[in-house]
Each structure stands twice: as structure tokens, then as C-alpha cells.
Steps between C-alpha positions, in 0.01 A plus 500: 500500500596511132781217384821727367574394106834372396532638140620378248337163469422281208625731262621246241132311518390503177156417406407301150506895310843585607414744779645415862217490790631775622373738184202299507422636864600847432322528192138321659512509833690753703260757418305357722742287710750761523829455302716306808193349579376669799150553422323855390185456295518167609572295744929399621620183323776417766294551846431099538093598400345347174187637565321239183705173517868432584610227293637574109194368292290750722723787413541368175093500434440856704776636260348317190090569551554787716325614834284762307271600779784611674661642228735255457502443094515221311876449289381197329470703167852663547706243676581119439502216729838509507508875524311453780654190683845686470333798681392275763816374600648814518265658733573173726890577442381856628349361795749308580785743478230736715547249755134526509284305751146405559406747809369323827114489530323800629389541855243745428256599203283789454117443296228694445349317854760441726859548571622145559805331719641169322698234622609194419296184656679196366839460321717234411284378243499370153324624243164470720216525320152449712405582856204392652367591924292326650525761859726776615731181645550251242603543075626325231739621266523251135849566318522426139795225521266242694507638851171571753599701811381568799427856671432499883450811725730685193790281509585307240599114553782411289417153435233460185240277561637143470314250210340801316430413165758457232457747226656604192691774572572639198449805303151639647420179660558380856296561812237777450225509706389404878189560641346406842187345510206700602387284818841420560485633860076514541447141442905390529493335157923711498442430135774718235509497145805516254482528089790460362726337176473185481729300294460110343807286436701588167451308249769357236581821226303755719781774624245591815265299683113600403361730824171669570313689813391281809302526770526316816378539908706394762545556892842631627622274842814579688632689199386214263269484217278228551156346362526604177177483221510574195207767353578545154724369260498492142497183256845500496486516108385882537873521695751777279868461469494883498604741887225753476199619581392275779278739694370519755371598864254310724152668630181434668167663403218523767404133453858420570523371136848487386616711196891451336626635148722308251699727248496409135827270520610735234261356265251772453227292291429278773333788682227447310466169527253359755661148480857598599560660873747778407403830453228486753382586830324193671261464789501179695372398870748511753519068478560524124155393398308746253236781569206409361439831369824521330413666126619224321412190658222398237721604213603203331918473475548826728720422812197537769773648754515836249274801669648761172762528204690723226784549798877507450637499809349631852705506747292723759170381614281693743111482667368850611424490811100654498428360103674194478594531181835303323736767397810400330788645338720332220783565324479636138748393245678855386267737593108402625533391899172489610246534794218301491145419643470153491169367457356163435552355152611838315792494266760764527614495156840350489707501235147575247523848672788702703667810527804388505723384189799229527885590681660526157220770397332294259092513527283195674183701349344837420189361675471674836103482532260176368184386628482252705811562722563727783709837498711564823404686775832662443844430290850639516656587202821438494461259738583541873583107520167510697518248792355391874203759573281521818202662639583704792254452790625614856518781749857673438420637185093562530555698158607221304196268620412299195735656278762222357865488486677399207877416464693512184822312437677683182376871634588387876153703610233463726212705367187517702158486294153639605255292335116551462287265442679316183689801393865680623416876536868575650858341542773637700871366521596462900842328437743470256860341451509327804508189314346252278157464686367166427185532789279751736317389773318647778613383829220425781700798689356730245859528372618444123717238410747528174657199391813604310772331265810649467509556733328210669341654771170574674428871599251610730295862441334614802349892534739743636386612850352826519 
């Protein structure tokens, strides 16, 4: 149901020109938005939905660069930044004088395939970021403050994990991935991997401590993390005082090899740069030792743990389950997510090449194609906020065999891709504005798992009965 508007509001809001929001709106938006806000040509601006980011500097850059392929133009030419910022806060006045609210999740979806019941698995949560199963009894749930939880026979225990790793919980960083090992019940190794920020000491005149991607195995004992090892960790000179772009998700390839991404760190030149670990997706053995097949083991200065380069920021990693190929998906800057086929040694181009262009507008670089580096498989522009993504491989949803699942935090989507060899011939959205989804999985129940924040849920799709 439609919020009711309370009118007038902001009237006296002027923006740097002279002209209240409220002119502003009428004069370039209700058209579309209707002229008390209530949608027409467009969507309603005071029914709790942002259907392409919530918070003001994604408003602010949809109403600045547009949403063109929608038909949403860009105002960048016709309004300022204060212009615009002014208009923002009024249509959050308006939303709040709506007494508009963010409707409960759905309990049933409709796709081309299947007609699907949801429900919500887990709850209580916060800001949970990874889930790993290793059977239909026993999951683990990583949440982004430094917490690894335990899911038995779909109840959730609410104690974390005692003695998990400390992390630096800040900005993007904290506690990303989890992983079980792959003879963790065949050979009873119980084996699980984390990545996550790791910070040093601060030193004297440094405002934060220096941090960077780990990656450690441990056992969990009577709700303890114990026997920990360290697999990778960077010279701690290579650490970054900045809170972005740490990655990263944990797989195993069919020689149980381990693969984990590092973003950029927010400094896009060391992407390119075979002697620093950021910006890089990295193969190591499950002990922390190297391949000896890695690409650049023979390469004099290159970090031998690197398996390929030119990445920003991946945050979803999947294998197919009959190729075994490495497909990730990273985060573009504004514009320029991408999905890619990850292959041994192969550059992916960033920031020499991208489709995407910095948050204030301003260009990286008009190079989008140059030899020697890899196009995606596919890119979102604007971007989605592209995030956890996962081959689909069970028996509720035989269509989807194969096909993989890809979340999206600013769009709040799930879009399911068919793939063909190394190229997308079709992408369909299955859900949308249920929240921020920050990771699919496939359950070993056949079911799909979305891991949501805000709200910090998991949902559960299973095929409607027939």
C-alpha cells in the first residue's frame, strides 16, 4: 500500500539558485514521480522502496548521472550539487511525513521458472555477510563486526563462536569469509577457513592502525575456535590505513587448491602490481604453501601466491560445478561491476581499462579495450553494487542447474544468469528490495539461501508445490 503525503513540506528549502526544493521537484521530477509524490511514469517516492540505493549520495549520484536505460535522465547539466542535495532532503522530509516504511520481505515470487515460497531461515543477525554448509545439518553464518555463528538442524545458536579472530571491523572490513574444508568430514581433518581485516598496532601520528586481508584455518570445539594457522599474510608493510576493498570469498577448485581475492585497498595502481597482494585473486594450498603451477612463481618480484590481476574489488567468488572454472564478480567504482572468468595469470585491466568513471563523475580513462587484458564476461552499468554470486547445482530447481546467482547490494536484486561456455546469453531479476543482499548460496537441500542486510536476515526460496 501507497504511504499518504503530508503536503506542504520543505517549502522554504532553498537551493544555492534561490528556488525552494519543492519547485525543484515540480519542475524535474513529478512528471514522472507524480506531483505529491506518488509515482506515475515512475516509480512512488514515499512507499519505503529505493529501488537503486537508499542512502543520500546514492540518490544524489542517480539524480546527478542519471539511470538512462531506464529512462531516468541525467540533471547534472541543469542542476547543482546543491540543487540537488536540497532535493534530496526533501524527498526524505517527504518520506518521513509519508510515514513511509520499508515493507516486510516477500513470501512468494513469481519468475519465468517457478513460482517460489520464501521464508526467513535465520534472524537476529548482524550485518552477516558469508555462509558456508558443509550438510543439510550443520552451517556457518560470518557477520561483518567479528562474529562466526553456528547453524544446526535450522536453529540458530546465539552464542558466536568464542576466540574467533580479532578483526578490524571497520568500514568494509571485518569477518568476510568461512569456508569448510573439503575432507572435513571424508578424512575428519573439520578444517574451516576465515579471511578477514587484519589490523597491526597504531603507530605514533597514524589516525588508524594499517590493516589488510588474512587468511587463517582453524577447528571449532565446544563452540570455540581452536588450532589456529595462519595461510597468508602480507609483509605487513603492504598493510593500508584505508577501510575498503578487502575482498574476498574462499573456494576450492577440483584439486582442492584454495582461491581468495583481495580488493585494491582503494589504491587502484597496485592492481597491477605483481609485488603488492591487493588487487588480486590468489591461489594457495589448503596448508598455505604455494602451487607449483601458480603463473607467477618464476617471475622475479611477483608475490608467488597471485593466480591473476587488474581487479578492484571481488567480493563474489564461484567454481562451476561441471567446468571448474573461477568466476568472480567485483565491484566497479561508478559504473563498470563486473563478471569475470578467471583464468590463470590474465590481467583484467584495472584501473588501465574500465567502464566505469569515479563517484564525483570525473573520468579514470576513456580506455575500455587494450591488449593484453581481459574484457568481462559481463558488466553492469550503473553498477548494481555487484556482490556474493553462486552456481546453483541441486534438485529443487532442475532449471537453474549450472546457472549462477548473483546478489547486488545498492539494487537489492538477485538476478539469475545463464552462462555458456565463457559468455552470459541471458539474465533475469528473481528478487528485488528485500534487502541489501550481500551473498547466494545453494543449500545441499536444493534450496537457495539469501543473505540479507537491512535487514539482516537469511531467506529461504524453495519451489511452490504444484
Amino acid at each position: 500500500m501507497k504511504a499518504k503525503i503530508i503536503l506542504p513540506i520543505l517549502l522554504t528549502v532553498s537551493s544555492a539558485l534561490g528556488q525552494s526544493a519543492d519547485n525543484l521537484y515540480q519542475e524535474h521530477c513529478s512528471h514522472c514521480h507524480g506531483a505529491k509524490f506518488q509515482g506515475g511514469n515512475a516509480q512512488s517516492l514515499i512507499d519505503g522502496i529505493w529501488q537503486f540505493g537508499d542512502s543520500a549520495g546514492h540518490i544524489s549520484r542517480n539524480i546527478k548521472f542519471g539511470i538512462t536505460h531506464l529512462g531516468m535522465p541525467a540533471y547534472e547539466k541543469s542542476l547543482t550539487d546543491p540543487q540537488i542535495k536540497s532535493l534530496v532532503n526533501y524527498l526524505f522530509e517527504a518520506e518521513k511525513q509519508a510515514g513511509a516504511a520499508t515493507p516486510p520481505s516477500p513470501t512468494s515470487l513469481q519468475t519465468q521458472d517457478y513460482d517460489i515460497d520464501v521464508e526467513i531461515w535465520a534472524e537476529g543477525l548482524d550485518i552477516p555477510w558469508n555462509l558456508a554448509f558443509l550438510d543439510d545439518k550443520l552451517a556457518l553464518i560470518t557477520e561483518r563486526p567479528g562474529r562466526l555463528r553456528i547453524m544446526r538442524n535450522g536453529t540458530l545458536n546465539p552464542k558466536p563462536v568464542e576466540g574467533s579472530p580479532s578483526v578490524v571491523a571497520e568500514g568494509q572490513g571485518g569477518l568476510l569469509a568461512v569456508a569448510f574444508d573439503p575432507d572435513y568430514r571424508e578424512k575428519g581433518n573439520q578444517w574451516i577457513y576465515l579471511a578477514f581485516s587484519h589490523g597491526l598496532e597504531k603507530k605514533a601520528g597514524e589516525k588508524r592502525a594499517p590493516a589488510m586481508t588474512k587468511v587463517v584455518r582453524g577447528r571449532i570445539r565446544n563452540n570455540r575456535w581452536i588450532d589456529e594457522q595462519t595461510l597468508f599474510e602480507a609483509r605487513h608493510e603492504e598493510y593500508r590505513t584505508t577501510r575498503v576493498h578487502f575482498g574476498t570469498r574462499i573456494v576450492f577448485d577440483a584439486g582442492n587448491n584454495l582461491y581468495f581475492s583481495i580488493g585494491d585497498r582503494g589504491t587502484g595502481d597496485d592492481a597491477q602490481d605483481l609485488s603488492k597482494p591487493n588487487g588480486k585473486m590468489h591461489r594457495i594450498r589448503r596448508d598455505g604453501s604455494i602451487p607449483n603451477d601458480n603463473p607467477f612463481v618464476q617471475t622475479e618480484g611477483a608475490l608467488p601466491s597471485i593466480f591473476s590481476y587488474g581487479h578492484r574489488n571481488p567480493q563474489g567468488i564461484s567454481v562451476h560445478p561441471t567446468t571448474g572454472q573461477i568466476w568472480a564478480a567485483e565491484h566497479g567504482p561508478l559504473g563498470g561491476d563486473e563478471l569475470n572468468l578467471v583464468e590463470a595469470g590474465k590481467n583484467y585491466g584495472w584501473p588501465v581499462i574500465t567502464y566505469g568513471k569515479n563517484y564525483n563523475g570525473t573520468t579514470i580513462t576513456e580506455v575500455v579495450r587494450k591488449e593484453g587484458m581481459e574484457q568481462p564476461a559481463w558488466y553492469w552499468k550503473p553498477s548494481t553494487a555487484v556482490c556474493g554470486i553462486g552456481f546453483y547445482s541441486g534438485n529443487l530447481f532442475p532449471k537453474w542447474n549450472n546457472k549462477l546467482l548473483v546478489g547486488a547490494l545498492k539494487y537489492e536484486d538477485v538476478r539469475v544468469l545463464d552462462i555458456e561456455k565463457d559468455r552470459v546469453m541471458h539474465e533475469e531479476m528473481i528478487l528485488k528490495n528485500a534487502g541489501r543482499v550481500r551473498d547466494v548460496a545453494c543449500g545441499p537441500d536444493g534450496a537457495l539461501y539469501i543473505v540479507l542486510n537491512s535487514p539482516d536476515t537469511i531467506l529461504r526460496l524453495t519451489p511452490k508445490e504444484q
